[in-house]
N, C-alpha and C positions, 0 to 999 in steps of 0.2 A: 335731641332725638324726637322722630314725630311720634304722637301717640298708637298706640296697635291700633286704633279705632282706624285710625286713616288707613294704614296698609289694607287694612280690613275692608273698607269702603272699594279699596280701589280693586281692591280684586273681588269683591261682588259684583262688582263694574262689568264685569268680564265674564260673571257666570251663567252656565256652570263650566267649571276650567277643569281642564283635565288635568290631573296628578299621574303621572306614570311610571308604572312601579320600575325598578329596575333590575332585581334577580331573575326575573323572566328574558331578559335580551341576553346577548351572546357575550357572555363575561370574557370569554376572549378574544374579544374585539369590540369591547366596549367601547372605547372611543367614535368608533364610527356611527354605533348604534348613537348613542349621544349627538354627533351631530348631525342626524337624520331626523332626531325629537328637537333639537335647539334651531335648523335649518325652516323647521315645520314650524315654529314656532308657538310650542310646548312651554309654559312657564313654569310647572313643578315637574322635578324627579323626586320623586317617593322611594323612599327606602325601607324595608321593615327585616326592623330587629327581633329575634326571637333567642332567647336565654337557655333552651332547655328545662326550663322551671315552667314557667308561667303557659311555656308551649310547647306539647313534644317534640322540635326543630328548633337546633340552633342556626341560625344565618350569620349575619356579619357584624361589626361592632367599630368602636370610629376611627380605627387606622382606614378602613373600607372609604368610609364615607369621606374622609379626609382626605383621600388619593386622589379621589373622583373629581375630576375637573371641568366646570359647567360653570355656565350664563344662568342655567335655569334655579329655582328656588329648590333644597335642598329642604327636603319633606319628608323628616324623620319617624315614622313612628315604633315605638319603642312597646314591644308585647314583651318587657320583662320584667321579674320581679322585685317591690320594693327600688324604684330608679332613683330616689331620692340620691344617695352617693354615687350614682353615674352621669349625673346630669353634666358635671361641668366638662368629662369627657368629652360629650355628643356638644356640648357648645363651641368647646374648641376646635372640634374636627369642622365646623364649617355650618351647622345644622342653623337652617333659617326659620323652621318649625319645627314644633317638637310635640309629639303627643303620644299623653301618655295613657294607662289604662284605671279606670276604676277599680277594676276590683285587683289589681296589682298594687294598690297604695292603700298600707294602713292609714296614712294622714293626705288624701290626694288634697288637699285646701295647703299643706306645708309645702308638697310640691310645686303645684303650680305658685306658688310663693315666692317660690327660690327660682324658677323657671321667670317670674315677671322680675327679679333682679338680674337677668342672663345680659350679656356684653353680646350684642353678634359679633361673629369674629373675622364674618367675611366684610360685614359696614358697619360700625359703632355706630352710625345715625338711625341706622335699621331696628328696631325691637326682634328680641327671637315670641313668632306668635306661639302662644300657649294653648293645646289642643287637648280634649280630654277624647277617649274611644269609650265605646260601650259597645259591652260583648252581642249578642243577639238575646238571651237569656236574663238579661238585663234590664228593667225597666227604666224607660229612660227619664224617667222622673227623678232618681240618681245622680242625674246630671245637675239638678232645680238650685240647691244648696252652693254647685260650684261655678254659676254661672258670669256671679262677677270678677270673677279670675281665670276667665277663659276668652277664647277669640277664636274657637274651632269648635263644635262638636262633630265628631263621627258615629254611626251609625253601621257597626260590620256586619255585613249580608250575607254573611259565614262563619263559623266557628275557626276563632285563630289556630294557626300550627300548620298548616297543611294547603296545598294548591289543589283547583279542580272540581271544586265544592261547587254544587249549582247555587247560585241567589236564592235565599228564602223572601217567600214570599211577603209575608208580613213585615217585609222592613217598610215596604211603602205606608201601609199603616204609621209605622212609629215613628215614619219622619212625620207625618201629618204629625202627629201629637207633641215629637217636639217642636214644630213648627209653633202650634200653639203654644205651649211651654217657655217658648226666647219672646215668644211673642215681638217688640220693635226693636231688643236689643241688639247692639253690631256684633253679632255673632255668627261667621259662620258655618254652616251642615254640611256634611260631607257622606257619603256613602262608598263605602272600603269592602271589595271581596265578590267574587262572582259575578265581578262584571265585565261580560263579553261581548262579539260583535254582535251574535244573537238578539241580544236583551239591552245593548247601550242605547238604543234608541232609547228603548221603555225607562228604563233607568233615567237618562237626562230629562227624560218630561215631567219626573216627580217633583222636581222643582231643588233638589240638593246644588250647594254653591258649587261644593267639589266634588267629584267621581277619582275613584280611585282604582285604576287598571294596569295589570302589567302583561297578562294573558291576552287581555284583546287584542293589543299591537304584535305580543313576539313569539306568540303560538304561531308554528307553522312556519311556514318560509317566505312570506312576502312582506315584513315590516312597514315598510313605503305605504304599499296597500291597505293595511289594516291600519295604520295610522291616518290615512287621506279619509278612512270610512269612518273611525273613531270622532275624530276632530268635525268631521260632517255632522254628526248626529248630536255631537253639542253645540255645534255649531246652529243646526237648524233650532234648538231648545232656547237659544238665545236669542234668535230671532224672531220666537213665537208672541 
């Protein structure tokens, strides 16, 4: 099995990549939407789990994710509480990332423990990469203690539970500071929430590996289009 470092390497390679979420496209007819992201050549779908505990909204959980039939990487992240006894769930339904939350884990150094013993289930040679979140409220120095057991930090640019939230400002701040904080380790930033066709420009120039969007593309009725301008604006950030 190669080590996460590599997968890690190779998709900084390419950043910053878009993640895109997928409860925002037309769940019935998701397939097509899928091969409109896989045709464009989209390398994550993002998924986000909500429990009713940890977020006022429940979404979906891994029969969902298990359905779901894609090329693309399969980008779990899990806003519930205490995941420790769900993990091997979301490993089996297919999850090629999986991240989880800070302040949802009494022991997050146990979890992402049992998360770096995970089997992927879609390539045994694959590691599932271990992701931690941090709420906005959060200092991201929280993160410091769990950094050698990680290969994702996120950074959410909105308060979980809910869609529509504008981006708060100061997330650009806090990724500079974790920027400092990982300082050369292969780790990498991701920025989750509030981000549109508006502000994705701004957003990919902060230098985050991942952006995490599902409004940008499937707000509205021209997917195609919002995705041609998406992928443009990270596109030009990786060529800067």
């Amino acid at each position: 099995m190669p080590e996460p470092g590599v997968i890690v390497d190779r998709l900084r390679a390419t950043s910053p990549t878009l993640s895109v979420g997928l409860l925002t496209a037309n769940l019935t007819a998701l397939e097509d939407d899928l091969r409109l992201l896989e045709l464009a050549g989209v390398k994550m779908a993002h998924f986000d789990v909500m429990d009713g505990c940890f977020c006022p909204m429940m979404t979906v959980g891994p029969p969902f994710i298990k359905a779901v039939k894609t090329s693309m990487l399969k980008d779990v992240h899990l806003m519930i509480q205490e995941p420790l006894g769900k993990l091997d769930a979301y490993v089996a339904a297919g999850a090629d990332m999986i991240t989880v939350h800070a302040e949802a884990c009494r022991h997050p150094h146990r979890v992402l423990q049992a998360l770096g013993r995970a089997v992927n289930a879609n390539d045994p040679a694959r590691p599932v990469l271990r992701g931690l979140a941090l709420n906005p409220g959060t200092p991201v120095e929280a993160a410091e203690p769990l950094l050698d057991e990680v290969d994702m930090v996120f950074l959410l640019a909105v308060n979980p539970g809910w869609s529509g939230q504008e981006f708060i400002p100061s997330t650009q701040r806090r990724l500079e500071r974790l920027q400092a904080l990982t300082g050369g380790r292969r780790v990498l930033l991701g920025i989750d929430g509030g981000v549109t066709l508006k502000n994705i420009v701004a957003v990919a120039d902060m230098g985050a590996d991942i952006i995490v969007s599902g409004s940008a593309i499937f707000d509205g009725k021209t997917p195609a289009e919002n995705l041609r301008r998406a992928l443009a604006a990270v596109t030009r950030a990786r060529m800067a």
